[in-house]
C-alpha positions as CSV (number, residue, x, y, z in Angstrom):
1,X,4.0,0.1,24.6
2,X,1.4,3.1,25.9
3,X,-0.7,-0.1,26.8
4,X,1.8,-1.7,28.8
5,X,3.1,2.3,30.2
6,X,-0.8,2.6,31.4
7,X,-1.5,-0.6,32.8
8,X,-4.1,-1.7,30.8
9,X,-4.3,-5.4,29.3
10,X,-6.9,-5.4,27.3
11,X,-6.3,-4.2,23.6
12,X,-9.1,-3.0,21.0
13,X,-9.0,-2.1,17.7
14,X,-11.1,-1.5,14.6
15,X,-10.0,-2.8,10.8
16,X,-11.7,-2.4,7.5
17,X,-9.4,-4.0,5.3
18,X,-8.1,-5.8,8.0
19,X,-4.3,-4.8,7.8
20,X,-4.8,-3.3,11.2
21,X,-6.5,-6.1,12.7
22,X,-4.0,-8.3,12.0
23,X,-0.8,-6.0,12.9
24,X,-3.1,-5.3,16.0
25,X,-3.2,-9.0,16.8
26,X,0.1,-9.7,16.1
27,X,1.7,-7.5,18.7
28,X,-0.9,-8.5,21.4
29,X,0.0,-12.1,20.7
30,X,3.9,-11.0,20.9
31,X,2.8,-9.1,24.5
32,X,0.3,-11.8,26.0
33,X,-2.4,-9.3,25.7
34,X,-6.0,-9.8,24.7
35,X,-7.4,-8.6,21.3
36,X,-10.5,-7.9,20.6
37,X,-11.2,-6.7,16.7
38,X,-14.6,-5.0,15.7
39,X,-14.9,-5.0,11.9
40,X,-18.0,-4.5,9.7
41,X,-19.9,-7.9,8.8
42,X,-19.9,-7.4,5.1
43,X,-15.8,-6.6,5.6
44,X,-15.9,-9.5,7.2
45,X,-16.9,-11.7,4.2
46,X,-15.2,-10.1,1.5
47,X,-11.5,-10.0,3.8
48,X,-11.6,-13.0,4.9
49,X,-7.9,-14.2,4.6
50,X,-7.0,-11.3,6.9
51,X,-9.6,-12.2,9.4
52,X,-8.1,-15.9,9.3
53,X,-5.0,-14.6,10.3
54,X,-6.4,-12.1,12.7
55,X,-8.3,-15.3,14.9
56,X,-5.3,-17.6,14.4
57,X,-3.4,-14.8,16.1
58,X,-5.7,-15.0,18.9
59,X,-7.8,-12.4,17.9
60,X,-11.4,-12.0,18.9
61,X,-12.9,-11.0,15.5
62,X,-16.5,-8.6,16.5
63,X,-18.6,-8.0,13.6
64,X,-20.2,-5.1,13.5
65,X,-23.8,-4.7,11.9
66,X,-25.3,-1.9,12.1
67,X,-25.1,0.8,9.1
68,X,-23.5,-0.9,6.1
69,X,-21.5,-2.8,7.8
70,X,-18.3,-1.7,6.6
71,X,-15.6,0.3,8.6
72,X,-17.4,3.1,10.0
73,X,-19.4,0.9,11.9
74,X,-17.2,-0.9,13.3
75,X,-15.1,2.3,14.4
76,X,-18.8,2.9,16.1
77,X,-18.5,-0.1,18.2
78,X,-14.9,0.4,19.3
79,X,-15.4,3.4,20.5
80,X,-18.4,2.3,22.5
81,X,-16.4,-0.3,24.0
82,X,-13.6,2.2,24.8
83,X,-16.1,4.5,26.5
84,X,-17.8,1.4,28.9
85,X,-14.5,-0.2,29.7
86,X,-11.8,3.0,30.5
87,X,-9.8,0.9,33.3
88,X,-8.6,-1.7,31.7
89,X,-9.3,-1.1,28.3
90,X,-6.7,0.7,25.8
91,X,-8.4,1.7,22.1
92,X,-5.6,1.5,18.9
93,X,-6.9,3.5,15.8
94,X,-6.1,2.2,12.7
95,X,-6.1,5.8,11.0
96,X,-5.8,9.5,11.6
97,X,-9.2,9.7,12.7
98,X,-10.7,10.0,16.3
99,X,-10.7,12.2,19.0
100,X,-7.4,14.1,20.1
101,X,-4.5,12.7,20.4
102,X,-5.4,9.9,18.0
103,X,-5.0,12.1,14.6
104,X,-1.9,13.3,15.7
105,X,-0.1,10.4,17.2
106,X,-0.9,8.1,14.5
107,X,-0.3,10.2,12.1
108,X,3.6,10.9,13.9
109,X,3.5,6.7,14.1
110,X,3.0,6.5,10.5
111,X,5.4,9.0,9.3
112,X,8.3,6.6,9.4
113,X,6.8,6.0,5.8
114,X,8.1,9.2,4.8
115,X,11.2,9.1,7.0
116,X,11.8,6.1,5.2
117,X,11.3,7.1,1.5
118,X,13.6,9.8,1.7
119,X,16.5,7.4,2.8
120,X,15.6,5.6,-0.1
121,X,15.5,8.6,-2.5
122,X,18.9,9.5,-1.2
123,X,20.4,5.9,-2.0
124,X,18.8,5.6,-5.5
125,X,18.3,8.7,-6.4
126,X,20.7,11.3,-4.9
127,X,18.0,13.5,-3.5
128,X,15.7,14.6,-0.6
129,X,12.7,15.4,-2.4
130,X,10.7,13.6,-4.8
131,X,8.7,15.7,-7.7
132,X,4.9,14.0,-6.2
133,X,3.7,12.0,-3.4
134,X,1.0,9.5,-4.5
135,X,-1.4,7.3,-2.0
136,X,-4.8,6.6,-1.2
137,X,-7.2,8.0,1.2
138,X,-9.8,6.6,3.6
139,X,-9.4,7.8,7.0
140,X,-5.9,8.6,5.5
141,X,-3.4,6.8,7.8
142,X,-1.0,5.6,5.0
143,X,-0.9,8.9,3.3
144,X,-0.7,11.0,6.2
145,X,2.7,8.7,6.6
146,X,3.6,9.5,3.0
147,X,2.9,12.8,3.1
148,X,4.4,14.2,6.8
149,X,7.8,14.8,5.9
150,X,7.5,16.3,2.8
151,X,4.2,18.9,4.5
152,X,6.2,22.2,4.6
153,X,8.7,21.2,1.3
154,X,6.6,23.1,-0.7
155,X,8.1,21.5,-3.9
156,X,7.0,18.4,-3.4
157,X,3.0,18.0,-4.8
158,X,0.9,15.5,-2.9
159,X,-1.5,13.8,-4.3
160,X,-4.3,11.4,-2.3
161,X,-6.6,8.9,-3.9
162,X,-9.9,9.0,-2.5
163,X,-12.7,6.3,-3.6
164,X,-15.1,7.2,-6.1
165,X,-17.2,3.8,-5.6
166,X,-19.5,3.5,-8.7
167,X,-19.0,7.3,-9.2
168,X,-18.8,10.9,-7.5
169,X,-22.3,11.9,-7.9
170,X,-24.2,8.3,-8.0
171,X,-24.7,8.0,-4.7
172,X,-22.7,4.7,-4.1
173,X,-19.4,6.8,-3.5
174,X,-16.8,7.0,-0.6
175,X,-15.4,10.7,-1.9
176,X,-14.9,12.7,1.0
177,X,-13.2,15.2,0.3
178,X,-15.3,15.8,-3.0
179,X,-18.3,15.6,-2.0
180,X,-17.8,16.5,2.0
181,X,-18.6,19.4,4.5
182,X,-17.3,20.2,7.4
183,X,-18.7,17.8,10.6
184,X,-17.9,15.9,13.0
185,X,-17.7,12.1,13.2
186,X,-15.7,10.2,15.8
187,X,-14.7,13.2,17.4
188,X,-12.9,15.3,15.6
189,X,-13.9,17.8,13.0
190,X,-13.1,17.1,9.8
191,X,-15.2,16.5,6.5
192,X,-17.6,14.3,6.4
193,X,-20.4,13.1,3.4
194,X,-23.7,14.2,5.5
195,X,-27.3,15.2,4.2
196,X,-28.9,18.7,5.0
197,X,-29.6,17.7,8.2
198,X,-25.9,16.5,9.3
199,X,-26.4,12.5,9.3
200,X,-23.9,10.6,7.9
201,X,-24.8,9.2,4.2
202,X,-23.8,5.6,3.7
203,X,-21.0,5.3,2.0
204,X,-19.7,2.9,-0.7
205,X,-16.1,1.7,-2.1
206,X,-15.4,-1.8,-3.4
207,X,-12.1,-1.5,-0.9
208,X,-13.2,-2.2,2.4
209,X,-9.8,0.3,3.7
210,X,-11.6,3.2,2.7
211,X,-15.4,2.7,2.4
212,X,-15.6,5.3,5.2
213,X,-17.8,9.1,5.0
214,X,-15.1,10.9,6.1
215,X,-11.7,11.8,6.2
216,X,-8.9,12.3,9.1
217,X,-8.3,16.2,9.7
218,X,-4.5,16.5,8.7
219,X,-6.2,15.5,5.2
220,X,-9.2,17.8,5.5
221,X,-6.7,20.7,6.1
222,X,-4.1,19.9,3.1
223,X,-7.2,19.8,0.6
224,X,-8.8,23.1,2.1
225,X,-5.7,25.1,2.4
226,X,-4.6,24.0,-1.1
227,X,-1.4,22.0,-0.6
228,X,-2.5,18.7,-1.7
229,X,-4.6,17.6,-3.8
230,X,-7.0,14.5,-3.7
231,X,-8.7,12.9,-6.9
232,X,-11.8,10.7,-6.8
233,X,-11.1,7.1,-8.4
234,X,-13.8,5.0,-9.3
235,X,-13.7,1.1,-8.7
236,X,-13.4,0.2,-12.4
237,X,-10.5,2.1,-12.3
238,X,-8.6,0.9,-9.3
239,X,-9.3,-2.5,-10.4
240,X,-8.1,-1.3,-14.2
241,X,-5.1,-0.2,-12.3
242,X,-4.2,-3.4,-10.4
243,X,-4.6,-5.6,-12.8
244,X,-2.0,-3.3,-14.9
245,X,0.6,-3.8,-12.0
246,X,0.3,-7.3,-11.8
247,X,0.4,-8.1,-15.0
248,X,3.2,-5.2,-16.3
249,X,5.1,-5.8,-12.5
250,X,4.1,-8.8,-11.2
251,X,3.1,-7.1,-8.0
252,X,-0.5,-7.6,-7.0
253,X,-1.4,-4.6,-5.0
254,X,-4.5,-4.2,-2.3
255,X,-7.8,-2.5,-3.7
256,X,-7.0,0.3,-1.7
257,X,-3.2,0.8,-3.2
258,X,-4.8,0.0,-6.9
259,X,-6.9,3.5,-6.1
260,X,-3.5,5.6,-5.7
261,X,-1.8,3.8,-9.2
262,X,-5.4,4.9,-11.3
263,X,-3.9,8.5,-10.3
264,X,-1.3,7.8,-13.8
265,X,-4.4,7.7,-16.0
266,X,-5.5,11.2,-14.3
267,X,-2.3,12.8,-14.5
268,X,0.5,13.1,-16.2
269,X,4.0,13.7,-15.3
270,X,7.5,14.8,-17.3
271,X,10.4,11.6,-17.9
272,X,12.4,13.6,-15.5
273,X,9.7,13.8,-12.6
274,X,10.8,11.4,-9.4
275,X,7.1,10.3,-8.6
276,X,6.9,8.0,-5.2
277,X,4.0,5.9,-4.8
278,X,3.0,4.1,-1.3
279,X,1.9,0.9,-2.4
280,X,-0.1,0.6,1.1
281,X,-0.9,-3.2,0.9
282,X,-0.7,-6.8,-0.6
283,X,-3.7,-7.6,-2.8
284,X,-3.9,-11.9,-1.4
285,X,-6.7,-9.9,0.8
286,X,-8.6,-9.2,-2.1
287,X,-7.8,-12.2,-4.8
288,X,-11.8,-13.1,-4.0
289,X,-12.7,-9.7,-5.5
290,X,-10.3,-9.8,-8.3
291,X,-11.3,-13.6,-9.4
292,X,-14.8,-12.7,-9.6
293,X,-14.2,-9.4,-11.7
294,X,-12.1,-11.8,-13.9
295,X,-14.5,-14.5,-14.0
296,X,-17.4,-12.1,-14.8
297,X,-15.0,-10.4,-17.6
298,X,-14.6,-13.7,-19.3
C-alpha cells in the first residue's frame, strides 16, 4: 500500500528464513508488482522450500555472497539496491531493524500479534494480561509484535529467545544481546556483536531467521532498561525443543520458534501462570535440518 501511495513499482526485500520473502512475493504477485528477494547463499540452500515458493510466486530470488552468507548479508545488498534505485524502487524490511522509520513502523505492523493475543486471552481465558510473553529474537520482528501491547503493563514479563549457535562464548554464536555493545549496523543504533575495533564478528545460528550480529532497537532498549529479558538458547536445545512439540503436540515448529519453547527448560513457571508463546513459523522450511539431525542421531 505505501508502494502503490508513492508510486513506485518495484518491490525489494531481504529474507533469512525466507517467511518474508515469500509473504513479500505473495503480495507483489496479488499487486502486479515486481519482486526482487536478496537472501544469503548458504540460506539459500538450507530454505529451500521457501525459496521454491518465493520464485513460483514470481519472485527474483538474489543470493547474496559476501560475509557468511546468511541474513545480514543479504540485508547488505538490499540496502545497496535501495540506495542506487530511490525512484522507482520501494525497500520492505523483514524486521525491526534499519534506518528510521523502518524499526518503528514494522514494529506498529507487527503488533497486531499482540492485538490479537489478547482477544484471544479474553475468549479463553477471561483476561487482558497474560503472566509471560515468550518468542524468539533475531532482528526481533515477531517479538517486537508479541511484546508491543503488553510494553507499559508492567505485570506482564517478556521474555526473548536469542540464538546461542554452538554456544555464548564459542565463537560460533548469534547472542546479541549477551554478548553485544552498542553500534551501529544498518542504520540504526542498537547492539551489535563487534571486535575492539567496531567490525561486525560473523555470526552463527543453525536458524537462518536469526543468524544476524545484532538486534532491532525496541529490543536493545527492553534488555538495557531492564523490562524484558532475553536468554541465549543454543542449537541443541532449540532442536531438543522441537522435536518435543512435534512429538508431545504434533506441531512441527520453525528453528527459529523451537528457540523461544527451549525457554521451558530455562525457566520455570507456577500451574496458575497464563504463559503465551508466539510460535513464529512452520518447521516444513526446515524438515532438511531436522532429517539430518535425526539421521545422524540414529
Amino acid at each position: 500500500m505505501l508502494a502503490q501511495r508513492l508510486g513506485k513499482k518495484r518491490i525489494i526485500a531481504e529474507t533469512g528464513a525466507g517467511q518474508h520473502g515469500v509473504a513479500t512475493a505473495t503480495v507483489c504477485a496479488l499487486m502486479g508488482l515486481e519482486c526482487i528477494v536478496y537472501m544469503g547463499a548458504l540460506d539459500i540452500e538450507r530454505q529451500a522450500p521457501n525459496v521454491a515458493r518465493m520464485r513460483l510466486l514470481g519472485a527474483t530470488v538474489v543470493p547474496a555472497v559476501s560475509g557468511n552468507q546468511t541474513l545480514k548479508d543479504a540485508t547488505n545488498e538490499a540496502i545497496r539496491d535501495w540506495i542506487c534505485n530511490p525512484v522507482d524502487t520501494h525497500y520492505i524490511i523483514g524486521s525491526v531493524v534499519g534506518p528510521h522509520p523502518y524499526p518503528d513502523l514494522v514494529a506498529r505492523l507487527q503488533s497486531v500479534i499482540s492485538e490479537e493475543i489478547r482477544w484471544q486471552l479474553i475468549e479463553k481465558e477471561g483476561i487482558a494480561n497474560p503472566t509471560a510473553v515468550i518468542a524468539c529474537v533475531g532482528g526481533g520482528s515477531n517479538a517486537a509484535g508479541a511484546f508491543y501491547h503488553f510494553i507499559e503493563e508492567k505485570s506482564v514479563r517478556l521474555i526473548g529467545s536469542e540464538a546461542a549457535g554452538h554456544g555464548v562464548h564459542t565463537g560460533e554464536t548469534a547472542a546479541t544481546i549477551a554478548l553485544g555493545k552498542p553500534g551501529i549496523l544498518h542504520g540504526s543504533l542498537s547492539m551489535l556483536i563487534q571486535n575492539g575495533d567496531g567490525q561486525v564478528i560473523e555470526p552463527y545460528s543453525i536458524s537462518a531467521g536469526l543468524d544476524y550480529p545484532g538486534v532491532g532497537p525496541l529490543h536493545a532498549q527492553l534488555a538495557a532498561s531492564g523490562r524484558a529479558s532475553f536468554v541465549p538458547i543454543t542449537d541443541d536445545e532449540a532442536l531438543a525443543a522441537a522435536f518435543q512439540l512435534a512429538r508431545l503436540e504434533g506441531i512441527i515448529p520453525a528453528l527459529e520458534s523451537a528457540h523461544a519453547l527451549a525457554i521451558f527448560e530455562k525457566i520455570k513457571f507456577e500451574k496458575e501462570d497464563v504463559v503465551v508463546l508466539c510460535l513464529s513459523g512452520r518447521g516444513d522450511k526446515d524438515l532438511g535440518t531436522y532429517t539430518s539431525r535425526m539421521m545422524n542421531a540414529e
